[in-house]
C-alpha positions as a Python dict, from the first residue, in 0.01 Angstrom:
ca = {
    (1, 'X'): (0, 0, 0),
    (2, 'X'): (-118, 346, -109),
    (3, 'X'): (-137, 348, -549),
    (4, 'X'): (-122, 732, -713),
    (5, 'X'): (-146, 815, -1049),
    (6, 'X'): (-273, 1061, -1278),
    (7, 'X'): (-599, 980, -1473),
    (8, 'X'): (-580, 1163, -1810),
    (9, 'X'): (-898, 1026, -1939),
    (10, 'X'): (-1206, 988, -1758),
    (11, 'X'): (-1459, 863, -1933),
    (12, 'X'): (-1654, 597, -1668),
    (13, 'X'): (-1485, 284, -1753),
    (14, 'X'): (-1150, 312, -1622),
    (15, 'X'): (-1266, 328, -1312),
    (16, 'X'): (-1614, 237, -1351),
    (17, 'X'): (-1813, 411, -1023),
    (18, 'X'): (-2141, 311, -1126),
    (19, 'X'): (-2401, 23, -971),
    (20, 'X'): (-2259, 56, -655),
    (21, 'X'): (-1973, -73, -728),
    (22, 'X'): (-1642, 79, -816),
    (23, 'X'): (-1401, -125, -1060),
    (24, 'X'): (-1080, -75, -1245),
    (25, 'X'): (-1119, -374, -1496),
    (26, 'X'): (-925, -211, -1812),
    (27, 'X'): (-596, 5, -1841),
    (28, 'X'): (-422, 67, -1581),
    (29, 'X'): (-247, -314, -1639),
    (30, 'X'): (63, -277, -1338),
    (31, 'X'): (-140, -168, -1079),
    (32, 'X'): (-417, -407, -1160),
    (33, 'X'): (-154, -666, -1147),
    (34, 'X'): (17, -579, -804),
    (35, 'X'): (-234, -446, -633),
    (36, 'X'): (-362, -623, -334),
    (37, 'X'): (-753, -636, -112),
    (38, 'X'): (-666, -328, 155),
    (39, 'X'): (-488, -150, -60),
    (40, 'X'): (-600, 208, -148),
    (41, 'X'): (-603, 392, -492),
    (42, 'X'): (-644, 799, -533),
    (43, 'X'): (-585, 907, -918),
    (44, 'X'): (-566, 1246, -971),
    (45, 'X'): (-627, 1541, -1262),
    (46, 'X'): (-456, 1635, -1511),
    (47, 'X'): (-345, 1960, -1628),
    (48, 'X'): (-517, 1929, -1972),
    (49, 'X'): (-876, 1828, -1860),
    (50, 'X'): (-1165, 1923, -2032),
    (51, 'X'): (-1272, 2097, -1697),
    (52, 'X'): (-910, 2272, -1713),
    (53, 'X'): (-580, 2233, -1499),
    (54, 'X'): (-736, 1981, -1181),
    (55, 'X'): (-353, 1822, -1098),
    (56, 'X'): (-353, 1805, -756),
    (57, 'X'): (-739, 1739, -712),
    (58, 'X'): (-830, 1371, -641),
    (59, 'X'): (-1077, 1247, -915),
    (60, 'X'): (-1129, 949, -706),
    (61, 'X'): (-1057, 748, -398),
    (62, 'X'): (-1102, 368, -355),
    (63, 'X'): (-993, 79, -121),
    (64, 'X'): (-963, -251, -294),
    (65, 'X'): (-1207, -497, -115),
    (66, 'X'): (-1223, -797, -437),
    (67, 'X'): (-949, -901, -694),
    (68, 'X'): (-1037, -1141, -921),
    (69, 'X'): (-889, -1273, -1250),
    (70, 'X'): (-1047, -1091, -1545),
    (71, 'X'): (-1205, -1393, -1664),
    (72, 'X'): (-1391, -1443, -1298),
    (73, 'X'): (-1489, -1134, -1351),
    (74, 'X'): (-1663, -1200, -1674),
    (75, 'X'): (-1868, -1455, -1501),
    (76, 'X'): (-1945, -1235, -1202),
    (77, 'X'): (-2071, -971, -1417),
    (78, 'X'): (-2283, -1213, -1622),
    (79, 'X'): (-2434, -1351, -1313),
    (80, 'X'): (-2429, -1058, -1068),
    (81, 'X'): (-2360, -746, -1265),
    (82, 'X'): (-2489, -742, -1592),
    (83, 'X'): (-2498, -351, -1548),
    (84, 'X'): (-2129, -339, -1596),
    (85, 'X'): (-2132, -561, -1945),
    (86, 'X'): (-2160, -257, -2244),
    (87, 'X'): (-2463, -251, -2421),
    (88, 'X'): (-2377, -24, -2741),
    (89, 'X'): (-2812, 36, -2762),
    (90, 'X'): (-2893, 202, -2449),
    (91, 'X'): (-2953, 567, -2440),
    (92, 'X'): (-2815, 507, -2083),
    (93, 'X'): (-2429, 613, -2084),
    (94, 'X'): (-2367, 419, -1748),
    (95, 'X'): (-2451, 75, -1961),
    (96, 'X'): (-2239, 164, -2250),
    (97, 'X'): (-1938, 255, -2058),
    (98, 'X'): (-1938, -88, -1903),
    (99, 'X'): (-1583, -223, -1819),
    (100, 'X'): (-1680, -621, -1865),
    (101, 'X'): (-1513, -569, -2176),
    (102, 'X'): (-1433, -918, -2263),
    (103, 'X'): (-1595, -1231, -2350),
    (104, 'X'): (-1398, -1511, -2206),
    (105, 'X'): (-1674, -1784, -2322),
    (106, 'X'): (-1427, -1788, -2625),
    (107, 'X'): (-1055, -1849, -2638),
    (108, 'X'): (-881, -1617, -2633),
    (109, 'X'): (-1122, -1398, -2525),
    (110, 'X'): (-1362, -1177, -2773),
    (111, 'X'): (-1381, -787, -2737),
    (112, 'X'): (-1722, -688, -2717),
    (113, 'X'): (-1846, -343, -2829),
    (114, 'X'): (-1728, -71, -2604),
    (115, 'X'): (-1524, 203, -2595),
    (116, 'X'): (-1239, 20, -2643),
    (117, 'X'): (-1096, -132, -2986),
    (118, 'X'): (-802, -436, -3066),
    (119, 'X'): (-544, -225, -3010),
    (120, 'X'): (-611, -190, -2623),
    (121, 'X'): (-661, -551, -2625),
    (122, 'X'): (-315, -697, -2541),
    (123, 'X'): (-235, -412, -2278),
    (124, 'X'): (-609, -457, -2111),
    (125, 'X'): (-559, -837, -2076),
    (126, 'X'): (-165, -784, -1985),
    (127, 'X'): (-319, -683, -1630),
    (128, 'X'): (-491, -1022, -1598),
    (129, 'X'): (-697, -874, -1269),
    (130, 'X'): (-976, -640, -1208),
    (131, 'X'): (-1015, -455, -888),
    (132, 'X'): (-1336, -411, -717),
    (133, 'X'): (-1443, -177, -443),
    (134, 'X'): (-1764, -107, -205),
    (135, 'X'): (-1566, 135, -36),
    (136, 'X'): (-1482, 491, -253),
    (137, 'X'): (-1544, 825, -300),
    (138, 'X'): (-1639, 920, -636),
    (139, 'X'): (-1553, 1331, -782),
    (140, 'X'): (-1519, 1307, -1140),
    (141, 'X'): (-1574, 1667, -1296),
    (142, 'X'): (-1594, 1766, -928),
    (143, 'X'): (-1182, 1711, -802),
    (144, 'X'): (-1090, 1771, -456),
    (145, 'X'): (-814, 1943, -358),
    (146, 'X'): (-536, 1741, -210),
    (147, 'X'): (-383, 1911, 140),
    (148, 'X'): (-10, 2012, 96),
    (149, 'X'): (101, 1740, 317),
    (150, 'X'): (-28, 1501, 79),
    (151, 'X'): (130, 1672, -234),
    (152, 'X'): (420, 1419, -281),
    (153, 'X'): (126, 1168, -400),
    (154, 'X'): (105, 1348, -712),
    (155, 'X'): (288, 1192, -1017),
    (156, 'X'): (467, 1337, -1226),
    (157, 'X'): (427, 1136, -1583),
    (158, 'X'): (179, 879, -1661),
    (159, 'X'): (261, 578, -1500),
    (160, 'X'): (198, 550, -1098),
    (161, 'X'): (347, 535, -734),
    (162, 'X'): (329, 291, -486),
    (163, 'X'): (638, 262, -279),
    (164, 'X'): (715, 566, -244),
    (165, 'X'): (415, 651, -135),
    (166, 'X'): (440, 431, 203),
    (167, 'X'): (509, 738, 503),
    (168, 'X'): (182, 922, 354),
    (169, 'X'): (6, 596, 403),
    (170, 'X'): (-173, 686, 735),
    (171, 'X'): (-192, 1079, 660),
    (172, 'X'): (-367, 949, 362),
    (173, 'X'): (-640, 762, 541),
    (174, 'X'): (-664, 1016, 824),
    (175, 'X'): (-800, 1282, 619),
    (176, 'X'): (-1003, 1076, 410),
    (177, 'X'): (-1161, 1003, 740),
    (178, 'X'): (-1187, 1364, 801),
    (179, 'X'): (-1340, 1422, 476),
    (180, 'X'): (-1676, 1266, 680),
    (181, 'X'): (-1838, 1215, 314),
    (182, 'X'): (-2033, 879, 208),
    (183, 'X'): (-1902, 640, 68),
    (184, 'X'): (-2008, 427, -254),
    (185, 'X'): (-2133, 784, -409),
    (186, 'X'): (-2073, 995, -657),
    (187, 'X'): (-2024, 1331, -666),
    (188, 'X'): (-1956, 1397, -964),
    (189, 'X'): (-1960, 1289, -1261),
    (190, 'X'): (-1680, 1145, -1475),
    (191, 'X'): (-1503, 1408, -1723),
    (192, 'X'): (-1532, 1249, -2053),
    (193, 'X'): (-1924, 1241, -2046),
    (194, 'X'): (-1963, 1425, -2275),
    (195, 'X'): (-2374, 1474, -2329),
    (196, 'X'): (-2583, 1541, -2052),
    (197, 'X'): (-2851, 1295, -2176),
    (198, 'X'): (-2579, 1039, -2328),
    (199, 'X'): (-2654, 862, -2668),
    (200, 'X'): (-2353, 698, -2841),
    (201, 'X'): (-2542, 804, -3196),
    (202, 'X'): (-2415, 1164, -3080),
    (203, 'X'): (-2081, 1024, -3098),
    (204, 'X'): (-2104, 935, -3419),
    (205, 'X'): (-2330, 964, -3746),
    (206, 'X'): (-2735, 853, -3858),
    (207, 'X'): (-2606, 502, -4060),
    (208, 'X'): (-2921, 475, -4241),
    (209, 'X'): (-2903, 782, -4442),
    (210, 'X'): (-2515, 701, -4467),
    (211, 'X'): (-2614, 357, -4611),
    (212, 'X'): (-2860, 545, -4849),
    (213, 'X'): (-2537, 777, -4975),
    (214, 'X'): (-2304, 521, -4963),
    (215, 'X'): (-2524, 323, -5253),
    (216, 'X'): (-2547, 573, -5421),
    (217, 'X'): (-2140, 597, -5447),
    (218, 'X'): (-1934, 317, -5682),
    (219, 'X'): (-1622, 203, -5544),
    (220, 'X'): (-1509, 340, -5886),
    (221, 'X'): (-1580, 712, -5812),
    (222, 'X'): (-1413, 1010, -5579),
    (223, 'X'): (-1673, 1133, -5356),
    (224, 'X'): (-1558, 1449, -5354),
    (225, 'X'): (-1479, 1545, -5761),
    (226, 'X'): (-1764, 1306, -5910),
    (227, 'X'): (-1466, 1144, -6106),
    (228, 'X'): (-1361, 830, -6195),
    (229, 'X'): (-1079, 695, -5992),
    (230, 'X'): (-755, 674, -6090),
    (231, 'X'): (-370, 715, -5929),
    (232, 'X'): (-309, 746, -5574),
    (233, 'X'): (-656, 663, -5395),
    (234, 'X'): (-738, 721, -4998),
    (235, 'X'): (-1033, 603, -4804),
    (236, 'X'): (-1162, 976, -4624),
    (237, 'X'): (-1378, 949, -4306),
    (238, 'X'): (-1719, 1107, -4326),
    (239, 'X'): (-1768, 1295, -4068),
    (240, 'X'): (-1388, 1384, -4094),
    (241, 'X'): (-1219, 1199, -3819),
    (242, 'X'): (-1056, 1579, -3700),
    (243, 'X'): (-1453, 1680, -3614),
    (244, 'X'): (-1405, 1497, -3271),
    (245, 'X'): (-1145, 1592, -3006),
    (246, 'X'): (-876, 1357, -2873),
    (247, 'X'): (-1053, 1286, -2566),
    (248, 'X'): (-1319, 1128, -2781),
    (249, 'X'): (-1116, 911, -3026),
    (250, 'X'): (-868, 806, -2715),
    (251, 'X'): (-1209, 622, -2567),
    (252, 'X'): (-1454, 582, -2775),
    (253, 'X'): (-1461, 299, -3105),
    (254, 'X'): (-1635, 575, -3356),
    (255, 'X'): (-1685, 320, -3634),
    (256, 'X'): (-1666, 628, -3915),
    (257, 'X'): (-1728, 568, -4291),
    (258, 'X'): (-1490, 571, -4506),
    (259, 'X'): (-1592, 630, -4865),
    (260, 'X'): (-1273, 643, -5148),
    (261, 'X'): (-1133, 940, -5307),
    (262, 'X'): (-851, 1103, -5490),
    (263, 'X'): (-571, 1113, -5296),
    (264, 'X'): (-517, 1495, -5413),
    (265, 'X'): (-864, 1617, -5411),
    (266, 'X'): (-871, 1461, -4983),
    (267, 'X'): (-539, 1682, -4924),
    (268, 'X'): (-728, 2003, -5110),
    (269, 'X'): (-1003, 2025, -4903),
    (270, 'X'): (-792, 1960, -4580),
    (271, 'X'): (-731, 2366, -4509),
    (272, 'X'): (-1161, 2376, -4572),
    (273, 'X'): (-1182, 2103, -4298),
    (274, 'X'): (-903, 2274, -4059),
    (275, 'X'): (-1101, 2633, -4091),
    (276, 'X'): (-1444, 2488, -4057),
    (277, 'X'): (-1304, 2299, -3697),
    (278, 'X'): (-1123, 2605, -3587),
    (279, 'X'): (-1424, 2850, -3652),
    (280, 'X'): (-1704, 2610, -3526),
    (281, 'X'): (-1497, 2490, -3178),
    (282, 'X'): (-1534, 2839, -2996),
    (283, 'X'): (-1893, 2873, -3073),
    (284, 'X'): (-1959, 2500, -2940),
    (285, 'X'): (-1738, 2612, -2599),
    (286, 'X'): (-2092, 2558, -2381),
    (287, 'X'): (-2071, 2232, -2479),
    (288, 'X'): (-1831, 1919, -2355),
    (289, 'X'): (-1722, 1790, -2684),
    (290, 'X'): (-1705, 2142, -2768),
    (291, 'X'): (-1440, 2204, -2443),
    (292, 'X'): (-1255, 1915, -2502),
    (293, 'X'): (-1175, 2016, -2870),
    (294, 'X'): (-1088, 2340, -2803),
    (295, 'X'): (-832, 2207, -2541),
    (296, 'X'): (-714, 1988, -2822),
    (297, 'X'): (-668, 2302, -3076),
    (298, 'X'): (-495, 2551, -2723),
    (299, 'X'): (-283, 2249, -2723),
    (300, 'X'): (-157, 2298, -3069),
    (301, 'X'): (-125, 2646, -3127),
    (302, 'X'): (233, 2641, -3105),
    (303, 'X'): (263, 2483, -3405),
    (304, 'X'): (323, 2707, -3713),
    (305, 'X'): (34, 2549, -3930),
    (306, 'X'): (-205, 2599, -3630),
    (307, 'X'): (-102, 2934, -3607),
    (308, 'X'): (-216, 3056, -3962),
    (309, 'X'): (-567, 2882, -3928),
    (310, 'X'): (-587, 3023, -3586),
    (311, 'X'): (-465, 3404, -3711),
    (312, 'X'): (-678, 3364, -4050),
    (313, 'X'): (-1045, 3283, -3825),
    (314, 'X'): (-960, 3533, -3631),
    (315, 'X'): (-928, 3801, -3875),
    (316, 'X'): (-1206, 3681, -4076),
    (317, 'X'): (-1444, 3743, -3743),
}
């Protein structure tokens, strides 16, 4: 059986290439289900990358050589893999994008800290399996064009094809073959890395002088007016959760602050916040997290609001 589908986040977990070892532990729940040892996966791009339009490029190619329940996979990490079980501290994104997401010492099983949160919980453990591979071919920010005769793989929403996919079984394989490339490497690396020299602190913000502020706050004053509070109250995110791009808050637990404030002095200084993004994201273009929020804000221009911000930076540079 021959498994397509398009990968609209690629971040290193889901699949996870690293250690030798290619797995698809997490998402992904019906073809981790139905999936069987000798059968093949290729997922490719989407049109919306932070790279750009890559549909029809393969991000990766594996055949499934080990499926084991989640939980046996738990123990094989602990035992054989410890590589693939997140560790939050490392300045080493390949250990904090670990896919051994789950602790099933404990019953039900605990999330451990990783780039996923409790609401992925019940669809990650609704695939019950994880798929392991020592034969794949890795691209990640690197896609390779699919032939023509292979287009019909491509999917057309999010979920995936299988059956469907049957005559391009053999094509499939054929010019994989003819590909003559390595296996177990990669040659590229996955699109949602998003520092060159990976720390999760970039992802978010330097807690001890946010512990410092936050003291120096009472639960009984706005942040942003100094005032008592009083009325309709919200709990803001510092940084402001619309600082990071989709891509980022789709895959990665960001644990923000939230410090309490007026529920009318928040909505003021929303147009501040929106023109502060919008100027700032072109200038940070060289970066990734700078790409992938600019794809978020190209991806909203249609709307009217985005259209003022957009037309009043523009004018003002």
């Amino acid at each position: 059986m021959l498994y397509s589908y398009i990968i609209k986040h690629d971040n290193g977990v889901a699949p996870n290439p690293f250690w030798g070892i290619c797995t698809l532990v997490i998402c992904k729940p019906t073809i981790r289900r139905s999936a069987q040892v000798g059968d093949w996966i290729v997922a490719t791009g989407s049109k919306n990358s932070p790279i750009g339009d890559i549909s029809g490029k393969a991000v990766y190619i594996m055949k499934i050589t080990k499926k084991m329940t989640m939980k046996e996979y738990d123990a094989y990490t602990k035992e054989y893999l410890p590589q693939k079980i997140p560790f939050f501290k490392s300045k080493d994104l390949r250990h904090i994008v670990g896919d051994s997401i789950y602790d099933f010492s404990y019953n039900p099983p605990e999330l451990r800290e990783s780039v996923h949160n409790e609401k992925n919980k019940k669809r990650d453990l609704s695939g019950k399996y994880a798929l392991l591979s020592d034969y794949f071919f890795y691209f990640g920010n690197k896609p390779i064009e699919l032939p023509d005769h292979l287009k019909n793989l491509l999917c057309k929403t999010q979920g995936h094809k299988s059956k469907s996919n049957t005559i391009l079984f053999n094509p499939f394989l054929d010019w994989v073959s003819s590909l003559n490339l390595k296996r177990n490497k990669l040659y590229g690396k996955p699109l949602g890395m998003f520092f060159k020299n990976a720390n999760i602190k970039d992802l978010g913000i330097n807690k001890r002088c946010m512990k410092k502020t936050l003291n120096k706050i009472s639960n009984k004053i706005c942040y942003l007016c100094g005032k008592k509070l009083g009325g309709e109250i919200d709990n803001d995110h510092v940084p402001p959760k619309q600082f990071y791009a989709k891509l980022i808050k789709d895959n990665v637990n960001l644990k923000l602050f939230k410090l309490p404030t007026h529920k009318s002095c928040n909505k003021s200084f929303q147009h501040d916040e929106d023109y502060f993004v919008h100027s700032l994201a072109p200038v940070a273009m060289h970066t990734q997290t700078g790409k992938a929020k600019w794809f978020d804000i190209v991806n909203q221009s249609k709307r009217p609001e985005s259209k003022k911000i957009i037309e009043k930076v523009y004018f003002a540079y």
